[in-house]
N, C-alpha and C positions, 0 to 999 in steps of 0.2 A: 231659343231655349238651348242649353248647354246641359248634354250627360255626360257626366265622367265616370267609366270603369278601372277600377285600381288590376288590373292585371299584374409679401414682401411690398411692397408701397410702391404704385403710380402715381406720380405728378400732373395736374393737367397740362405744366408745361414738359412733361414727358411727352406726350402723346403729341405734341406743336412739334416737338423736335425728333418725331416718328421713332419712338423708343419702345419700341413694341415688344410683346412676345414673340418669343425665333422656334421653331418644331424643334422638337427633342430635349427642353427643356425641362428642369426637374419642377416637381409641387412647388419649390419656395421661388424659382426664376420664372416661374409662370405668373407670378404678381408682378415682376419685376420691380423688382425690390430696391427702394433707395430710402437714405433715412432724409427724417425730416417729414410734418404732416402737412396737408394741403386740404382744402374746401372743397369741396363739391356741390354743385345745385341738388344732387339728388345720390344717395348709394343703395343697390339694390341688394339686399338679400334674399336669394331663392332659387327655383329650380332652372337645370343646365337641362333644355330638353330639344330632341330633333325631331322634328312634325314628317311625317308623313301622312299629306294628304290625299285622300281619294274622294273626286266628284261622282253622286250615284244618284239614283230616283229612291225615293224613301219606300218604295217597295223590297229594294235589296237592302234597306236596315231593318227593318220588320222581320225579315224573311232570308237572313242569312243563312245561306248553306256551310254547316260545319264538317261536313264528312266529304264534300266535292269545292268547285271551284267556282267564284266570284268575282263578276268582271268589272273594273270602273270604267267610265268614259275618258276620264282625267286624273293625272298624278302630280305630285309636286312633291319633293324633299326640300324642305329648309330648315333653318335656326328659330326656335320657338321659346316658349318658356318662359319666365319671367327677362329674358333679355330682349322680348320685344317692347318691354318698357323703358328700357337703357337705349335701346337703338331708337326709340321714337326721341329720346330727349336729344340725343346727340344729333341726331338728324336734323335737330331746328337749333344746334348749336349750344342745348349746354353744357356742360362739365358732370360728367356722369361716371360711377364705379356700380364694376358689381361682384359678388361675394357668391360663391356656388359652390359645387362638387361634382366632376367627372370620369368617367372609366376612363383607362389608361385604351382608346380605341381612335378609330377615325372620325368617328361622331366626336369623340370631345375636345379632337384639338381643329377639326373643323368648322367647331362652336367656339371655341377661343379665338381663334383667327376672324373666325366672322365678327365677335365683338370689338378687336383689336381694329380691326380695318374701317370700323365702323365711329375709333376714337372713342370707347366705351374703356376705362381703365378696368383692368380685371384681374381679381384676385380668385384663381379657379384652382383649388386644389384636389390631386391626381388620387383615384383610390385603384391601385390595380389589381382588386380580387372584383370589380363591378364594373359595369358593363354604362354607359353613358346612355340617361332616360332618353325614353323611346315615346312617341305617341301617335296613336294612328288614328287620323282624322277621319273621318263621313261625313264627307257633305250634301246637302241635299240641295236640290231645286233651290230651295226658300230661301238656302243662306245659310240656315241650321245645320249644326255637328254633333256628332257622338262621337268622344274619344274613348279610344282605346288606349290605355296608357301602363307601363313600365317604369316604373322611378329608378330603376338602377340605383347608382353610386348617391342620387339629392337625398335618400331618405337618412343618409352615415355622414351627413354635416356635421360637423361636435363642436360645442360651443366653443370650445378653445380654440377651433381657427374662424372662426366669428369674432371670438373677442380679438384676435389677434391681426384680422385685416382691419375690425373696424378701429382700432387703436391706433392704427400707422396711415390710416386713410385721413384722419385729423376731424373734424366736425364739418357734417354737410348738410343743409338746411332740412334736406328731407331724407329720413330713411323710409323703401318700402318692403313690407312684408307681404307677401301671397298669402291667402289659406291652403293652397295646394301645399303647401311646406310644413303644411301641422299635421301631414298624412299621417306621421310615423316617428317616433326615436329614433337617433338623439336628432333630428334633425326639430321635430317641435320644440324639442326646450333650447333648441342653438335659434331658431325665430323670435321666440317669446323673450331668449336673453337676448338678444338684438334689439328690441322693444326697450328695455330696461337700458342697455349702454345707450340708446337714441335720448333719452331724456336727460341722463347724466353728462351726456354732450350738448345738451340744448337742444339736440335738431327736434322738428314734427314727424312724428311716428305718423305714417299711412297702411293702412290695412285695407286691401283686397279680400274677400271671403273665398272667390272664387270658381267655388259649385255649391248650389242647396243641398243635393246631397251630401257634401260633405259637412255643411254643416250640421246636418241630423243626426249624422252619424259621431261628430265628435262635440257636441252640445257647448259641454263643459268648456272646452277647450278652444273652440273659438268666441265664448263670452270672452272669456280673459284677455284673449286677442285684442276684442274690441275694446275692453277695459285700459289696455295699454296704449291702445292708438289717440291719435291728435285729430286724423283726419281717416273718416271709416268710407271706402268708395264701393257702393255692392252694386249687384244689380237686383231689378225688381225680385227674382224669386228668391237669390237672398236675402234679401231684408223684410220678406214674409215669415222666411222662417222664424231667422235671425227675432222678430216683434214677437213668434208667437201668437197670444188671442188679440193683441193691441194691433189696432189701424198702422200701416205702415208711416201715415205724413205724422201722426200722432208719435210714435217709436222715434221718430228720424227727429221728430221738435224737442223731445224730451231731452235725446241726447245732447245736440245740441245747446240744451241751457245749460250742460253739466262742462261747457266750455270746448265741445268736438265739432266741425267741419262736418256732414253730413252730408252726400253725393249720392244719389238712388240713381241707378243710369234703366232709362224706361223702354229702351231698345229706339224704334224707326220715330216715338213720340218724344225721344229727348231725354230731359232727365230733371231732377228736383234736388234741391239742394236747401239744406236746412241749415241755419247761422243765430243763433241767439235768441230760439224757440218761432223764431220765424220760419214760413216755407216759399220758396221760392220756384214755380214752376217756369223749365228751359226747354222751348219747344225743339225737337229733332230738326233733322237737313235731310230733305227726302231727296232720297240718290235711291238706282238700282244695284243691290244686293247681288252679287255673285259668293261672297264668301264670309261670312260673319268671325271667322275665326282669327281672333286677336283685336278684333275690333274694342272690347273693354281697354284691353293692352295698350289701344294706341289712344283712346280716350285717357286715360290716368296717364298717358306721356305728356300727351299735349297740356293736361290740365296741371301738371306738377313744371312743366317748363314755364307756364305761361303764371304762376306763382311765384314760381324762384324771382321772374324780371316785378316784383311786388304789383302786378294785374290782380285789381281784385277777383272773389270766386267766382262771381255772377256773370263777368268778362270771359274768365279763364275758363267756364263750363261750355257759355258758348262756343268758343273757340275750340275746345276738344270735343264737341258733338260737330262741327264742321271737322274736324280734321281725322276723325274716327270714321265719318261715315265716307268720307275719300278713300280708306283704305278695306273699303269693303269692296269695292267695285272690279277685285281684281281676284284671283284664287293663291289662295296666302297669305298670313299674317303682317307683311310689312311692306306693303303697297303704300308708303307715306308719300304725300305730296310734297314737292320740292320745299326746300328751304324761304328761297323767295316767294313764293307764291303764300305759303303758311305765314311767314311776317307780314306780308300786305294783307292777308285778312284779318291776322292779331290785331292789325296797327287800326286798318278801316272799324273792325267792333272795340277799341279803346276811343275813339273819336266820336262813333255812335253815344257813347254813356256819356260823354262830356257835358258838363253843363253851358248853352248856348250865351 
């Protein structure tokens, strides 16, 4: 279970011929800007965030001392956010952008260079009166986290450099949207218009929800979300909400008659997926849990890479419940398993469906 506290144009053959972002770079050279549009398997719009995590006994989340001091056993700083979706697809080799907003700090060109190295093209523009999102992980024993989080600079995205990366990034088969990105203005209506330019270019709009509290809290506003999207990917306490008094396989069949992709991810049990009022139950990959955080992140990686190469959903679900539960084993969101090893399992569960 997951708590959240609210505390210029790349090429893919840019990034072949290592035409990266350089430090010191302005808002428009940090897209690295050339004209001319180009495809991508997937373009991300959403939050630039740096994880600090700390491993604890769920007695010190219960029972935080606020007026003294609090010890973890284990630390980690990395790159989090909606770019653990972009580094999961490039990691197995697709052709991936992402579209964000950072403080003018070490955290956000930290996060730019980690996408960049990662052959993730990136259109990340600088706000420097804000401070680049922050989030501070607790993890427990079980796997489970409490974020503490700071949005900084993601919540001041304004549709006009949305419309304006995704104009020059050219049409890419999938756009994703987070719910964490409907936190707040103008960043909600720079997502929901992302949603709107994704359909006007052809691509499949994919929707993350995120956290059920958050959907509680903004009801309204991530119906619409899901109203927009092609492919809606929650997880179980999302998509309770999200149903309201309606059965969740019931909710997930409906939608999908209305022509959407429907993906339930059921945590260590897998996950269900709904296609043309049909339900389809995807049994889990029981692996030991050290860290669960980013684990959805690298499930909708794997499952949006293993689409773009046209693998059916039922293939590509598998395939992203083995490749999600690999990168729980470690503390950190992007523990992904090698390239080669992830296409020999793609390739073995394509083989498996084949008809004899």
């Amino acid at each position: 279970m997951t708590r959240v506290v609210s505390v210029g144009t790349i090429r893919p053959s840019d990034l072949a011929a290592g035409k990266i972002m350089k430090r010191g770079t302005s808002p428009r050279e940090i897209s690295g800007a050339s004209k001319g549009a180009a495809t991508f398997d997937c373009v991300i719009v959403g939050d630039v965030m740096m994880d600090v995590i700390l491993r604890c006994e769920s007695e010190i989340v219960d029972s935080l001392i606020m007026d003294g001091t609090n010890y973890f056993s284990e630390s980690k700083i990395t790159p989090g956010g909606s770019g653990n979706v972009a580094v999961a697809i490039a990691k197995l080799g697709g052709r991936v952008a992402f579209v964000g907003k950072a403080g003018n700090d070490p955290y956000g060109r930290a996060y730019s260079d980690d996408l960049t190295s990662a052959r993730v093209a990136t259109r990340i523009t600088v706000d420097p009166r804000m401070s680049t999102g922050l989030a501070v992980c607790l993890v427990e024993p079980s796997g489970s986290r409490t974020m503490l989080v700071s949005r900084g600079a993601n919540d001041y995205l304004t549709k006009n450099e949305v419309t304006n990366a995704l104009k020059k990034m050219g049409r890419p088969r999938f756009i994703y949207l987070p719910g964490y990105s409907l936190n707040a203005s103008p960043q909600r209506e720079a997502i929901l218009h992302a949603a709107r330019l994704g359909h006007e270019q052809q691509s499949r709009v994919v929707f993350d929800p995120g956290a059920s509290n958050l959907v509680r809290e903004h009801p309204d506003v991530f119906q619409e979300a899901v109203d927009r999207s092609d492919i809606l990917c929650a997880n179980l306490d999302e998509a309770r909400v999200l149903a309201g008094k309606v059965e969740v396989n019931r909710y997930a069949a409906r939608l999908s008659r209305r022509g959407k992709l429907v993906v339930v991810k059921t945590g260590v049990e897998g996950c269900l997926l709904a296609s043309d009022g049909e339900i389809t139950r995807i049994p889990g990959v029981r692996t030991r849990a050290v860290d669960t955080t980013g684990a959805g992140d690298a499930f909708l990686g794997a499952f949006l890479y293993s689409m773009s190469r046209d693998v059916g959903p039922v293939t590509s679900a598998r395939f992203a419940n083995w490749f999600a539960s690999r990168t729980t084993e470690k503390l950190g969101p992007r523990n992904y398993p090698g390239r080669n090893e992830a296409r020999h399992n793609l390739l073995s569960l394509q083989r498996k469906t084949m008809p004899s």
